[in-house]
Every structure is written in structure tokens, then in C-alpha cells.
Residue frames as qw, qx, qy, qz and C-alpha x, y, z in Angstrom:
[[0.563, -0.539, -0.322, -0.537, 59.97, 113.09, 117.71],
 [0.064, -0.357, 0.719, -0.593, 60.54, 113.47, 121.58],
 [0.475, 0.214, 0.708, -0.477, 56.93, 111.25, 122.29],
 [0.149, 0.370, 0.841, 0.366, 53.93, 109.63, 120.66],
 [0.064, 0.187, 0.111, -0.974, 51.05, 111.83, 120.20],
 [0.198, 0.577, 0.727, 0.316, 47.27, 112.18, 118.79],
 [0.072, 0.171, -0.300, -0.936, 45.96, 114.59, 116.61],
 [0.475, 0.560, 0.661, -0.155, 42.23, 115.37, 115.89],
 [0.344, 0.241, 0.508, 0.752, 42.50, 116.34, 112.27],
 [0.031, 0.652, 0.651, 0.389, 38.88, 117.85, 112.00],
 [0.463, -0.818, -0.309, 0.148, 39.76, 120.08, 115.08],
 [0.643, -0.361, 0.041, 0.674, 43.24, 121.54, 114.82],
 [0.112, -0.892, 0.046, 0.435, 44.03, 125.26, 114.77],
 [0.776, 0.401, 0.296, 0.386, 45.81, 126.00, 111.29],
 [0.280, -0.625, 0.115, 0.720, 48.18, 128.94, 110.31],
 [0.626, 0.738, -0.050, -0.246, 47.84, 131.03, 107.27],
 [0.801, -0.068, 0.495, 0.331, 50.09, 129.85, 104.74],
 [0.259, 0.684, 0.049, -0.681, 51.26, 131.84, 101.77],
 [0.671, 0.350, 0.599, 0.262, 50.36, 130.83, 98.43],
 [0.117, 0.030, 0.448, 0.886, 52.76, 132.42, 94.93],
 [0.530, 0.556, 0.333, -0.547, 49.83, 134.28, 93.72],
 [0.345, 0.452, -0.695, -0.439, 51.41, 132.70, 90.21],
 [0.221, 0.166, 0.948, -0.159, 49.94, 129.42, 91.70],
 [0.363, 0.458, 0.536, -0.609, 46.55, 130.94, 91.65],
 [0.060, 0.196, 0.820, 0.535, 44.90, 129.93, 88.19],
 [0.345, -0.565, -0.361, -0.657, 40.99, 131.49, 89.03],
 [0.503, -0.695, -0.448, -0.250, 39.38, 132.20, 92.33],
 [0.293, -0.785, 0.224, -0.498, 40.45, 133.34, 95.59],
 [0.880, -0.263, -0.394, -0.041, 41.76, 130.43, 97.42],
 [0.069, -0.761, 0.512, -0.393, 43.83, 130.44, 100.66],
 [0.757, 0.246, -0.567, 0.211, 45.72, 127.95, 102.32],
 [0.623, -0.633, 0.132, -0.439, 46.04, 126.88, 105.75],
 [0.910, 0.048, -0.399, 0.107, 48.59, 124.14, 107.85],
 [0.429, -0.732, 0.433, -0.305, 50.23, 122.98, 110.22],
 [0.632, 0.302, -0.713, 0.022, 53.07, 120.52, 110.65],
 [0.888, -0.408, -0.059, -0.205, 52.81, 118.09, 113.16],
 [0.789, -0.467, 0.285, 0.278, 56.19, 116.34, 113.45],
 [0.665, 0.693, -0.273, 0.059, 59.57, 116.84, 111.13],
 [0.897, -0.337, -0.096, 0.268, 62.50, 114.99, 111.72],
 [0.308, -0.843, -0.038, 0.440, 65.74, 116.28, 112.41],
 [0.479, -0.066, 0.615, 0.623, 67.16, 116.18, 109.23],
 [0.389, 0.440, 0.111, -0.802, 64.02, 117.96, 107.70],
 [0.193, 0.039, -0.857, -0.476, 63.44, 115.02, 104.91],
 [0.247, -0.600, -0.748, 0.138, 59.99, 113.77, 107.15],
 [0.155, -0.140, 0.028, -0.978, 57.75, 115.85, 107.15],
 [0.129, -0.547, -0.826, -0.027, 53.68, 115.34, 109.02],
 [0.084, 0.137, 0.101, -0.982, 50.95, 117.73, 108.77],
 [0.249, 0.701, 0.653, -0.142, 47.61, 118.86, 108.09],
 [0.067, -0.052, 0.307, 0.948, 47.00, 121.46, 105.13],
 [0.308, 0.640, 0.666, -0.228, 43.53, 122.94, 103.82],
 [0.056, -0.040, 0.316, 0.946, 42.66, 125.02, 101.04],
 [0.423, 0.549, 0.267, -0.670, 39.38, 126.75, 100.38],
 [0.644, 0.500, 0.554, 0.168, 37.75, 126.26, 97.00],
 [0.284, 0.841, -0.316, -0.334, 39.54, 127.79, 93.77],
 [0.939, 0.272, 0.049, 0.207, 42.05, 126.31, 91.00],
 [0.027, 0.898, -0.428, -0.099, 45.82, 126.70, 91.50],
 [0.734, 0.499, -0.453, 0.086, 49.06, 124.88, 89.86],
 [0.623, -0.711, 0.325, -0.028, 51.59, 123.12, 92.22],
 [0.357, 0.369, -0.858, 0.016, 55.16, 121.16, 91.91],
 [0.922, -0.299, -0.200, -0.145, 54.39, 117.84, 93.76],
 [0.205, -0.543, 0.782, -0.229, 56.80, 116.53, 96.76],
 [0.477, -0.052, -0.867, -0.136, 56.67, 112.95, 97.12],
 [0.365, -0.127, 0.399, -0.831, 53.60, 112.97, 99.54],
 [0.298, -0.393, -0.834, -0.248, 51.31, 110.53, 100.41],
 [0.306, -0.092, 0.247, -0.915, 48.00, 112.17, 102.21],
 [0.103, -0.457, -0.876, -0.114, 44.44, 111.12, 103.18],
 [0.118, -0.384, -0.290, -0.869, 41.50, 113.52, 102.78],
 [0.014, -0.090, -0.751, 0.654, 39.63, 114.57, 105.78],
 [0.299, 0.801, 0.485, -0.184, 36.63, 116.44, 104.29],
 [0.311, 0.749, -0.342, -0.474, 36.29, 118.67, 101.01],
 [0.833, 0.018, 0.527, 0.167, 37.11, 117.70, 97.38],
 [0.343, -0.720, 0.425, 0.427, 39.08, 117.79, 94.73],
 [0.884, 0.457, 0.043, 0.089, 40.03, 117.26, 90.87],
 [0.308, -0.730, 0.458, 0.403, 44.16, 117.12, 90.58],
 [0.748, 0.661, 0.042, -0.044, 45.08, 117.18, 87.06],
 [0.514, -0.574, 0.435, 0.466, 48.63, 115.97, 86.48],
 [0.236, 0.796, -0.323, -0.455, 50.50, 117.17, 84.00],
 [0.541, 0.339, -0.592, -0.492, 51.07, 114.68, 81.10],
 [0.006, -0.091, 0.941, -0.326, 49.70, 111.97, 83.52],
 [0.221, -0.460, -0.831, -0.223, 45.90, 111.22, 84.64],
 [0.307, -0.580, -0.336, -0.675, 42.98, 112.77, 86.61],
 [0.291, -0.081, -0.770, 0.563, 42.80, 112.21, 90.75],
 [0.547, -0.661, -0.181, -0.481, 39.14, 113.04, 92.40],
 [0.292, 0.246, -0.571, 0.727, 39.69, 113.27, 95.64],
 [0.530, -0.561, 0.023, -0.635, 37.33, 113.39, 98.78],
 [0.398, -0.538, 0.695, -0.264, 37.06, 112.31, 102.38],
 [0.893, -0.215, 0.385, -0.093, 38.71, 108.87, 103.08],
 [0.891, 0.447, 0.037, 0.068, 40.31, 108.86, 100.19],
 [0.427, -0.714, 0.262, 0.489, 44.14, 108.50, 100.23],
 [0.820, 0.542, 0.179, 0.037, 46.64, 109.44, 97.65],
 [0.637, -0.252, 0.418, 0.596, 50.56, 109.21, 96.45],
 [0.473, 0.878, -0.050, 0.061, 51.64, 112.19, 94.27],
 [0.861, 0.216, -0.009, 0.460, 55.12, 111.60, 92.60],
 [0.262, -0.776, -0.057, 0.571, 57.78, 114.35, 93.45],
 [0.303, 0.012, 0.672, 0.675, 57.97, 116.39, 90.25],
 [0.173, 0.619, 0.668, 0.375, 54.49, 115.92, 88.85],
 [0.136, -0.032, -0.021, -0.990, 53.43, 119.64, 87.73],
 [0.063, -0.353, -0.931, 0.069, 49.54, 119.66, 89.16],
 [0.157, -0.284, -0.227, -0.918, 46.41, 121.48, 89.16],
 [0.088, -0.265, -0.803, 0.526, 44.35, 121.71, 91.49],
 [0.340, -0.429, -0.251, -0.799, 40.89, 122.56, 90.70],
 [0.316, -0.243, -0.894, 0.205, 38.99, 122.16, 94.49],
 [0.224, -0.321, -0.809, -0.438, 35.76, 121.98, 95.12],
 [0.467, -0.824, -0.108, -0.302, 34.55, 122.50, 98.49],
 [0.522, -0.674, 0.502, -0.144, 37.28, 123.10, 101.64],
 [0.910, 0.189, -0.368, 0.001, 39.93, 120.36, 101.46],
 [0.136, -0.778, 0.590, -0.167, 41.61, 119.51, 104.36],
 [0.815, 0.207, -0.530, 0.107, 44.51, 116.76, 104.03],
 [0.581, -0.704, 0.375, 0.165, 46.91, 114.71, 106.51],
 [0.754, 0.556, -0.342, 0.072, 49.98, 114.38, 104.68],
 [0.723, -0.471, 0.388, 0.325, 53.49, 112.50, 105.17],
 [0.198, 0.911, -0.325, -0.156, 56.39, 114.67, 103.08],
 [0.774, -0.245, 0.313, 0.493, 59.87, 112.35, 102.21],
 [0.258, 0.953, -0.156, -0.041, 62.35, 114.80, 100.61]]
């Protein structure tokens, strides 16, 4: 990172994104983001992502995020249940196979370690 910087989450310009359509479990959802900073090694990763409402499957990176607005049920795979909405942050393992069933708009800020 050449400087410090602020980001208004609720405000920033996103890029389509393309989602496997093998992700896509029912509806119509589409996907939106923009990283923010990656180091030069590409392990760090910051960003903002959004998805529209629908239900679709994911691998997990180790990612911790906090929800801006929109929500969310993430169903890990032999694991527990995550609800999700704004304020709320949350730590998905790298690995866990997830579902994503979400509700209204969800956009996240995440931090990636790979």
C-alpha cells in the first residue's frame, strides 16, 4: 500500500463480477466488488463485495468481513448456521463448503489471508 486511505463502503462504484453459474443453486443473483488494497505478494487481500438476493454454494477463503447492509443465512457444510446482517462481523474458515441463501442486497467489507 503506497498511502493510507478512506473508503465509504455504502458509496463505492462496484464492478460486475462473474459468478460459475454451478454456484447458482435458485434465483438470479449477481455479484459485484471491488478490491481496495492487495499486497504485493497477493496473500492480503481488502475489498467490498455485494450480491443481490438468491441462493448460491461457495468454497470459503479464510476471510473475515463486516456487513454493511442486506442479509444473509450461510449454511456451512457439516458445521452450523451464520445469519448475517448490517454490523455484524464474521470469520469463515478457508475450506468450509457454504451456502449462501441471501436475503435482501448484501454488501460486505472483507480482509482475504491466502
Amino acid at each position: 500500500m503506497t498511502h493510507s486511505l478512506v473508503v465509504r463502503i455504502a458509496d463505492a462504484v462496484l464492478e460486475p463480477e462473474t459468478l460459475d453459474p454451478a454456484q447458482i443453486v435458485s434465483g438470479t443473483p449477481e455479484v459485484t466488488g471491488k478490491v481496495i488494497w492487495e499486497s504485493e505478494d497477493g496473500r492480503q487481500v481488502r475489498g467490498i463485495w455485494q450480491i443481490t438476493p438468491g441462493v448460491v454454494t461457495d468454497t470459503e477463503a479464510n476471510e473475515l468481513f463486516v456487513v454493511i447492509s442486506g442479509s444473509a443465512t450461510i449454511d456451512i457444510e457439516g458445521g452450523g448456521t451464520l445469519r448475517v446482517g448490517p454490523g455484524d462481523m464474521a470469520v469463515l474458515r478457508e475450506g468450509d463448503r457454504t451456502t449462501w441463501t441471501v436475503h435482501e442486497t448484501l454488501r460486505k467489507a472483507y480482509a482475504i489471508s491466502l
